[in-house]
N, C-alpha and C positions, 0 to 999 in steps of 0.2 A: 345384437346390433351394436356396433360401435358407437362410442358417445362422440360427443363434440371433438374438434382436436385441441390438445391442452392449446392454452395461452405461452407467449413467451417469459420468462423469466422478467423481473424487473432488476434493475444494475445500478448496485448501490456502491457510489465513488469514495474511496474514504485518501481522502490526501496525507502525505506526511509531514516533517515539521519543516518551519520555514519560509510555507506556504499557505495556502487557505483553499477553498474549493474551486476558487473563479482558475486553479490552476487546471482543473478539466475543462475548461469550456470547450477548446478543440475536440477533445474526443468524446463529448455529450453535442456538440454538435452533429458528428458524425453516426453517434448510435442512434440521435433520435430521427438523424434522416432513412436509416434501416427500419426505421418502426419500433423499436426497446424505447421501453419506457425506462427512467433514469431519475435517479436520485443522487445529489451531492451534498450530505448534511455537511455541516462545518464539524472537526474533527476537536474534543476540547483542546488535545494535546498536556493535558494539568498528570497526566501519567497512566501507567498500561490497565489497571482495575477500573480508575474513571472514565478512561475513553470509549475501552470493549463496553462497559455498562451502558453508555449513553447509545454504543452504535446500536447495540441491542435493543435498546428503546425506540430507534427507529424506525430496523427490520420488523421488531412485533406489529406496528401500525401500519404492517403494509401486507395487503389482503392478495398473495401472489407468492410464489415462490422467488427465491432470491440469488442473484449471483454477485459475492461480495466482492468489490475490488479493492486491493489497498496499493498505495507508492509509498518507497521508503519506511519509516516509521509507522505509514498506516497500515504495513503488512502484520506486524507484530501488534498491532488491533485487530485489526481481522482475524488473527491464527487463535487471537484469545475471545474473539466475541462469537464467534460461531460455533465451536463445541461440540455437541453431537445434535443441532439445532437444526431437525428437519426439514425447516421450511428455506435453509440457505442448502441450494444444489450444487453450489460451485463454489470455487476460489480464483483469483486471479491476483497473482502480483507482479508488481513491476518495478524495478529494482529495490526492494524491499525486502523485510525481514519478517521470514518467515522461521518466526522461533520455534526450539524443541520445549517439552515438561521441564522448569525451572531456569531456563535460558533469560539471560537478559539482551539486550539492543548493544551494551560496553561487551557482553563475551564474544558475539560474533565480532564488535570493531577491534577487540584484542587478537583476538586471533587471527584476525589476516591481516594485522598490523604489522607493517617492516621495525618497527620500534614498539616498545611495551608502551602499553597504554593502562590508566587509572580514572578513577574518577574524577578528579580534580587536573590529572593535564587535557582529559578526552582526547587528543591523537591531531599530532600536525596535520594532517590530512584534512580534518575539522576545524577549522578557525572557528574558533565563538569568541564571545562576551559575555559573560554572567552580569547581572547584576542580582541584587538581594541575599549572596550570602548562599550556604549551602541547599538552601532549599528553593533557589533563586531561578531565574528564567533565563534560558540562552538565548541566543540571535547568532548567526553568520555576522561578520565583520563586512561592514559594507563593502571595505573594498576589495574583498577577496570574496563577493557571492559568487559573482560572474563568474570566475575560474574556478570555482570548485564544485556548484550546484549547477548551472550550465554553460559549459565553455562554448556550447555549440548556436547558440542567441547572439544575437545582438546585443550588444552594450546599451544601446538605447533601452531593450525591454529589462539586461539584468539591472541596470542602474535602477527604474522603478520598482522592480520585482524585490530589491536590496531597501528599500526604505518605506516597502509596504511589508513584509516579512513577517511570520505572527511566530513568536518565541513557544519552545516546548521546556516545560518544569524537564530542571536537571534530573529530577527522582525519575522521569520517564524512561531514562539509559538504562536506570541499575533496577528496575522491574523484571522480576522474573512472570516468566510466562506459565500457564496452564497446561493442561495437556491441550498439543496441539490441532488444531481444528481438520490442518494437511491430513493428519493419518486416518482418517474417516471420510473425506470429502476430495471429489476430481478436482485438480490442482492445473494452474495455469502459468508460466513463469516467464516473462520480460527480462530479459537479460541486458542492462547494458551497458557495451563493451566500449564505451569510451569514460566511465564513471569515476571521478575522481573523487566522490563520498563514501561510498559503498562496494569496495571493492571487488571488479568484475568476477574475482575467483570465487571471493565469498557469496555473493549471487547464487553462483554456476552448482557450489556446494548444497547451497540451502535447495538449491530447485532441481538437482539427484537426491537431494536426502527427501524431497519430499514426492520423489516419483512424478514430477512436474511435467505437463507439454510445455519443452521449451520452446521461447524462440530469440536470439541474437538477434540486438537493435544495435546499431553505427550511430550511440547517443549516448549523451551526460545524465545525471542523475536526472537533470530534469525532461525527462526522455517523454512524459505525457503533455509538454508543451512545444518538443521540438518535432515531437515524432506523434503526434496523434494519430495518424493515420495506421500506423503501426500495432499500437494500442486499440485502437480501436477495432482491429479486425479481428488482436487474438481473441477481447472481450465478446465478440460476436461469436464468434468458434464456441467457448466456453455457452453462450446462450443458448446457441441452437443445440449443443448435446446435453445441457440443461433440460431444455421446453420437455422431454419425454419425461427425465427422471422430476421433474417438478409437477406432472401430474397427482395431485395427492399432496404436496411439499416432500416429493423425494419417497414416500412410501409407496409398495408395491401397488399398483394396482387389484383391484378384484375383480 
């Protein structure tokens, strides 16, 4: 006899820096009107060992199998807090950094950098503000969010979005990653093609290197507040070929 049919996967939002979790609400609007149950923990952002850790302490208290999503910054959490950790069935990113074994968040911004980049200039591309010194916290420059994090908003929303902001520790750049979570687990990848943080190639790169379903979005970094809808369908895609493999947490059946 067959048993029950598995349950869906629950969708664990993990944001990147800059931001805070109320940046999903469009697209945890939308998964929970499909029926996915959804979680958005707030992401520490304090760097890549203490973030994966804390997400991990999340997904353990959640009695269901899991499909992790990350934006920006919170991909390179994600790639290092899932592992070969059974009970997450999926991955999703969306314009995000989905790191290789020893990679940091500054090699990939080096590398599709039109000018070299370092620790201490981080790359025109990225307007910050340090304060505290080298071990110090950044912010986007208020008046350069909007154009660089989303040019595709409103001024009205990036002006608030710019002076609510939550800073990510500099050490969080030059964190090298783990082996990556991609080479073990179905990968999901957000591309988008209008992103002036994250370079579209660099994207395009990391989501063939990681045998990713792509999909091209006509949006700025902040592509899960302009484009929920977007996001929110691939994250559905990734759940429903979850729900089977998450019978068990991703182990074969018997």
């Amino acid at each position: 006899m067959n048993g029950p049919a598995p349950h869906p996967p629950t969708v664990v939002l993990v944001h990147g820096a800059f931001t805070d979790a109320s940046s999903w609400t469009g697209v945890i609007t939308l998964l929970q009107a499909a029926g996915l149950t959804v979680l958005a923990p707030a992401n520490p952002l304090r760097g890549l060992a203490q973030d994966a850790a804390y997400i991990r302490s999340v997904v353990r208290q959640i009695d269901a199998p899991v499909v992790l999503v990350g934006h920006g910054y919170g991909g390179a959490v994600i790639t290092h807090a899932a592992g070969d950790h059974d009970q997450i069935v999926a991955l999703c990113y969306v314009a995000a950094f989905g790191l290789d074994a020893g990679e940091s968040v500054l090699d990939i911004l080096s590398r599709f950098a039109s000018a070299p980049v370092t620790d201490t200039t981080i790359t025109a591309a990225l307007p910050t503000r340090f304060t505290g010194g080298p071990e110090g916290e950044m912010y986007l420059i208020e008046e350069h969010f909007g154009p660089t994090f989303a040019a595709d908003l409103s001024p009205y929303v990036t002006d608030a979005l710019a002076v609510t902001q939550r800073p990510i520790a500099r050490r969080a750049l030059t964190d090298t990653s783990g082996p990556p979570a991609w080479a073990c687990k179905p990968s999901w990848y957000a591309i988008a093609a209008a992103d002036r943080m994250l370079a579209p190639t660099a994207q395009r790169f990391m989501a063939q290197r990681m045998a990713a379903t792509e999909y091209s979005v006509a949006a700025s970094h902040g592509v899960v507040l302009s484009q929920p809808g977007a996001v929110a369908a691939m994250i559905r895609e990734a759940a429903e070929q979850g729900t089977d493999r998450g019978d068990g947490y991703g182990l074969p059946r018997s």
